[in-house]
PADOLO-157955 format. One line per field, with one value per residue (C-alpha): residue number from 1; residue in one letter; x, y, z. Coordinates in steps of 0.001 Angstrom, whole numbers. Example, Ala and Ser with C-alpha at 12.3 -4.5 7.8 and 13.67 -1.06 7.14 Angstrom:
2
resi	1; 2
resn	a; s
x	12300; 13670
y	-4500; -1060
z	7800; 7140
REM end
This chain:
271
resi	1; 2; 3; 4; 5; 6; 7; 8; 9; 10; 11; 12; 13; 14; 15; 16; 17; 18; 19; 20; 21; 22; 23; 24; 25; 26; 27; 28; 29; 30; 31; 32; 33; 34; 35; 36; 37; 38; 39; 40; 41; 42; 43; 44; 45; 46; 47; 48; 49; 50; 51; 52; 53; 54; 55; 56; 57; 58; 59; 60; 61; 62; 63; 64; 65; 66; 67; 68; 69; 70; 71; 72; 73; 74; 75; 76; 77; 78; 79; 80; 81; 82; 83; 84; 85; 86; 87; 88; 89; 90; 91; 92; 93; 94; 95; 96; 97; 98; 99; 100; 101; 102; 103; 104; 105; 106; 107; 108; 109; 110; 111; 112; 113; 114; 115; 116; 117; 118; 119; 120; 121; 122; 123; 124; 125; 126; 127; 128; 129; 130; 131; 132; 133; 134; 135; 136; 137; 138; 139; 140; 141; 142; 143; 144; 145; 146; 147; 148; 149; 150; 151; 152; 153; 154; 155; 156; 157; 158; 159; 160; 161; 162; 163; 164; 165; 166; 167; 168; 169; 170; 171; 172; 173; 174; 175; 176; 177; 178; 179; 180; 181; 182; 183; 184; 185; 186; 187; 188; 189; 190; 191; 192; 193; 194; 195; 196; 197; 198; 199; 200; 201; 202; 203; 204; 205; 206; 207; 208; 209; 210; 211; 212; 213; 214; 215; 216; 217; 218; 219; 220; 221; 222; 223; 224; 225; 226; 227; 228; 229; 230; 231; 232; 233; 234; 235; 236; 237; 238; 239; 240; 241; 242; 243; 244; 245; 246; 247; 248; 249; 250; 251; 252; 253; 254; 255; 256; 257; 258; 259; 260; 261; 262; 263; 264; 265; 266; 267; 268; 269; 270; 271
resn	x; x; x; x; x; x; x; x; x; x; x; x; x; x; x; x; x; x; x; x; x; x; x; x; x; x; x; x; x; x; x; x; x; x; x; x; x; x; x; x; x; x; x; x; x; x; x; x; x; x; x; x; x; x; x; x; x; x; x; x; x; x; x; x; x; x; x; x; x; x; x; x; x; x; x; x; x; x; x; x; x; x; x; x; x; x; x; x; x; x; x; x; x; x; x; x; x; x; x; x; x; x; x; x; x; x; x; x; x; x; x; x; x; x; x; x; x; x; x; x; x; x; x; x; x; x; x; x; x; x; x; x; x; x; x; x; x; x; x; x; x; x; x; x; x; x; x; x; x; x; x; x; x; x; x; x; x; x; x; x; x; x; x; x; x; x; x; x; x; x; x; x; x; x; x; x; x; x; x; x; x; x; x; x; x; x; x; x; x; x; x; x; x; x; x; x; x; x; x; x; x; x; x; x; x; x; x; x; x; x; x; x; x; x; x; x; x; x; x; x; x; x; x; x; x; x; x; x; x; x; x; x; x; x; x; x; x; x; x; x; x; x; x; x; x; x; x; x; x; x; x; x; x; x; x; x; x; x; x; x; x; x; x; x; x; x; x; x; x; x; x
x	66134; 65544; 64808; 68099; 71465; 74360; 76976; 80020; 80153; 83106; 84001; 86746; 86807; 90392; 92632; 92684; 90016; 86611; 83377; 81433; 82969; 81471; 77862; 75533; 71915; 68832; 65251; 62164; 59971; 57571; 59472; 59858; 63394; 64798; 68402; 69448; 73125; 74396; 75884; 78926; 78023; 77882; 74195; 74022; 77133; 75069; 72070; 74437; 75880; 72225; 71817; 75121; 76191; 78765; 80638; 81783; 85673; 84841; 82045; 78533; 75081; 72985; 69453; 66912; 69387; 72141; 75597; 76489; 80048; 79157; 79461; 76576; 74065; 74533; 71536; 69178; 70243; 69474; 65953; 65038; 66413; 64974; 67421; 65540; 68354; 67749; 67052; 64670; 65989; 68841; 66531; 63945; 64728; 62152; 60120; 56524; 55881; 54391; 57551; 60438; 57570; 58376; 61926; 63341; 60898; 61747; 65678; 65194; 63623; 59549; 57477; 55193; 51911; 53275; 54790; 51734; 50115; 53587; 52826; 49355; 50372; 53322; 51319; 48949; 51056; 52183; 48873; 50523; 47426; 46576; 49530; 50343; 50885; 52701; 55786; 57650; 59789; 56714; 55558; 56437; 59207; 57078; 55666; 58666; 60413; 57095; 57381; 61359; 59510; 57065; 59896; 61693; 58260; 57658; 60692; 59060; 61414; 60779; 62822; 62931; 65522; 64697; 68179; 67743; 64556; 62737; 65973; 65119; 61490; 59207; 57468; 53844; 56657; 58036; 54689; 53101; 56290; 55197; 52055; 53350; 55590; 52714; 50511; 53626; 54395; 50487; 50829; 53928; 56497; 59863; 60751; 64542; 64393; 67766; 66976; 67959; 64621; 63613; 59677; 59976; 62228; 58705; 56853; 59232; 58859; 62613; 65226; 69091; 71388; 74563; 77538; 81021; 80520; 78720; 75307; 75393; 71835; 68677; 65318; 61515; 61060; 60132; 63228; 65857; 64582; 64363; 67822; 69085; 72681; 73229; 71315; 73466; 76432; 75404; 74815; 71205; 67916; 64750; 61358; 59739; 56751; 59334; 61189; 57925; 57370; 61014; 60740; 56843; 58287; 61162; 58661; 56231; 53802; 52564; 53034; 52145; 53905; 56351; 55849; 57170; 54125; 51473; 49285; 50987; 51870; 48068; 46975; 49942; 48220; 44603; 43155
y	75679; 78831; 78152; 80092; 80045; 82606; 82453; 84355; 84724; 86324; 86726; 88445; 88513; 90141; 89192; 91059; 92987; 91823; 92200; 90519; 90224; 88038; 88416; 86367; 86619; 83520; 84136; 81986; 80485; 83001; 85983; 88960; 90250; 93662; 94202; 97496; 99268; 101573; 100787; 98287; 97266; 93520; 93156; 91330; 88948; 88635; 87359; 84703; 83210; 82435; 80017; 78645; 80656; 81598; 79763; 81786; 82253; 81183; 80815; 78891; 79071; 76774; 76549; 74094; 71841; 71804; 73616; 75155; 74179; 70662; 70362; 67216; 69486; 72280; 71094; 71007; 74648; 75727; 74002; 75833; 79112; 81016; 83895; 86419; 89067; 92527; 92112; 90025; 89716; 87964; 85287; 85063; 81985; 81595; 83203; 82175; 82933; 78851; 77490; 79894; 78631; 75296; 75522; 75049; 72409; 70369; 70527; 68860; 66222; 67166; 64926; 65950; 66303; 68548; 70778; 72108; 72747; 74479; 76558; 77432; 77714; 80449; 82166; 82604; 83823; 86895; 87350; 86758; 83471; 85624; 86135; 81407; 82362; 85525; 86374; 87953; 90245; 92182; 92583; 95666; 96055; 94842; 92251; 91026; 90458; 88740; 85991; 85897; 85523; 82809; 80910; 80629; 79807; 76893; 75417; 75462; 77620; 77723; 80891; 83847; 85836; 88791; 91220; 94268; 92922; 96525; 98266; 98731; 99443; 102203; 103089; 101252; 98122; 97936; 98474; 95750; 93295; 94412; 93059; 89844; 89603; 90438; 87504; 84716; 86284; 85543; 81854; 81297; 81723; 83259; 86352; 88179; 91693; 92949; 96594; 100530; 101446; 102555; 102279; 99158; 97757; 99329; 96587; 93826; 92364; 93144; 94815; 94228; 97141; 96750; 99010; 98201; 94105; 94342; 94318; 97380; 97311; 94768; 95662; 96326; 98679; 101747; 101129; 101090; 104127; 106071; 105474; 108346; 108260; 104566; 105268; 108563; 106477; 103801; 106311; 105682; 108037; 107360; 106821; 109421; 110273; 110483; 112774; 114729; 115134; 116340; 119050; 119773; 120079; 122647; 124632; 124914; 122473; 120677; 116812; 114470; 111348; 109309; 109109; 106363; 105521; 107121; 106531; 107868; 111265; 112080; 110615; 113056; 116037; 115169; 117828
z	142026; 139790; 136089; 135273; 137396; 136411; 138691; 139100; 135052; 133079; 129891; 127375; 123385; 123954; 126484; 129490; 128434; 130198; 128564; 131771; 135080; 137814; 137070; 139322; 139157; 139188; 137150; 138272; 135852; 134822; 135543; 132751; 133455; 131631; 131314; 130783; 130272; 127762; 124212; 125387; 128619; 127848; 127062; 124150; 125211; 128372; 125754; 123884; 127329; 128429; 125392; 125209; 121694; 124294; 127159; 130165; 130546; 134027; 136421; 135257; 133503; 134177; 132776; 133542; 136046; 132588; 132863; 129349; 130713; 129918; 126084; 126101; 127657; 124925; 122637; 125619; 126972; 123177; 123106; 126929; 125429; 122717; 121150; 119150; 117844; 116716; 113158; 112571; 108676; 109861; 110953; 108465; 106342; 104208; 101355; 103439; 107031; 107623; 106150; 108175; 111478; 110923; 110091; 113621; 114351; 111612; 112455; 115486; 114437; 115331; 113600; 110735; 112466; 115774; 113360; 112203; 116008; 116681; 113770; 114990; 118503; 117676; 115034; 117715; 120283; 118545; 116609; 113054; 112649; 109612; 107823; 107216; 103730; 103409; 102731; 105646; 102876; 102629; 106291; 108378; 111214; 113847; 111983; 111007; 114274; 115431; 112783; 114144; 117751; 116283; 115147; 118206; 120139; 117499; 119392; 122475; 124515; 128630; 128216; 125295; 125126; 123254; 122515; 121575; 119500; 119548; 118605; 114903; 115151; 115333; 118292; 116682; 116243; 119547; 120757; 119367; 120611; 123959; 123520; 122303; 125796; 127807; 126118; 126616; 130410; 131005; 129508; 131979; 129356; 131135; 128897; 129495; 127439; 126697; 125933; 125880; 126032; 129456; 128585; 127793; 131061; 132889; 132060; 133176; 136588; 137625; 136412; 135713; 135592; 133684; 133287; 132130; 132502; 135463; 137578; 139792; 140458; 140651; 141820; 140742; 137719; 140342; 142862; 139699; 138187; 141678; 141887; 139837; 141054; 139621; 136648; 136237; 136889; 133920; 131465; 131926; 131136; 133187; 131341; 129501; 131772; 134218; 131916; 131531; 135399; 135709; 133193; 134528; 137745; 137125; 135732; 138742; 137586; 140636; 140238; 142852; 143326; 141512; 137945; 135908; 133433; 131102; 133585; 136485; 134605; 134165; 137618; 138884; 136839; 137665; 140107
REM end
């Protein structure tokens, strides 16, 4: 069974006026998924169903063998899945980074001495081991929304859930988050990004496409973004090397290959 069942999901805030409609997808344990869509295509929705902040009008999520349609199994969804929102000020709680750490922890009852090896454990994760004392107020973007990353991770999450969690940073912020999801994916935690930023879906292992509520395309980073009718269709851009290549292209530049990455671009351009 995978780690993450969504089947047949739908879901309104108005009536008669779908947000999600009849989503079905599984994740393994492990995987990195992206989900991608344009501004109101259910994304973040699609983030708060996974760890039961929402319920589905209809169909199921199940996570870990528990149905968030079964309101006794709602605390364990919420311990399995980690939500990390876009501004990581709106989940900063405390005036020092070791205290906000332990604050999950310590609401569900983790006893005094595991706190502190959850600390160190999701300081370390995200390479904030330095900052124990700070105060996050003063930290940078990136930083930031890595101490809102260590706090979920003190919770010991078998999924994260990260929406839109690069959306507010600069490009030497979201880079370092992508760091920090390539260090968890390597220690086998399973990582969902919810994101607009095609660079970013690149490094994920598959790829959801969203548009208008729902999935009109799954696949491996390269076969969604060598689909330019769907992506056209979902409002979509590709990558920027593949951008590059495009525009190299129409002006006579020969480029060999598909291009998707940095590193394709100059292995296309190498003579």
């Amino acid at each position: 069974m995978a780690l993450l069942e969504v089947q047949n999901v739908s879901y309104s805030y108005e009536k008669n006026k779908p947000v999600l409609k009849n989503v079905s997808f599984r994740v393994e344990e492990g995987e990195h998924v992206a989900v991608i869509g344009h501004n109101g295509s259910g994304k973040s929705t699609l983030a708060k169903l996974l760890n039961a902040l929402l319920i589905p009008a209809s169909g199921t999520v199940t996570v870990d063998g528990f149905s968030s349609a079964d309101k006794k199994s709602l605390f364990e969804i919420r311990k399995r899945v980690g939500l990390v929102f876009q501004n990581p000020d709106n989940q900063l709680v405390a005036s020092i980074v070791e205290d906000d750490v332990a604050f999950g922890p310590e609401n569900i009852g983790v006893k005094r001495e595991e706190i502190k090896e959850r600390i160190d454990f999701a300081l370390s994760a995200v390479g904030m081991q330095d900052f124990l004392k700070a105060s996050p107020m003063r930290l940078s973007g990136g930083q930031k929304q890595r101490i809102a990353i260590a706090g979920v991770l003190a919770l010991k999450p078998k999924i994260l859930v990260l929406d839109e969690s690069t959306a507010m940073l600069d490009p030497a912020g979201r880079a370092e988050i992508a760091e920090v999801v390539k260090t968890l994916k390597k220690d086998g935690v399973t990582v969902i990004s919810v994101t607009h930023y095609m660079d970013e879906a690149m490094t994920a292992d598959r790829i959801f496409v969203l548009s208008k509520g729902e999935i009109i395309k799954t696949g491996s980073p390269k076969e969604v973004f060598s689909d330019r009718e769907t992506l056209k269709a979902a409002e979509l851009c590709v990558p920027l090397a593949t951008s590059i290549a495009d525009k190299l292209k129409e002006n006579g530049v020969d480029v060999r290959g598909d291009v998707f990455t940095a590193e394709d671009l100059g292995a296309a351009l190498c003579v």
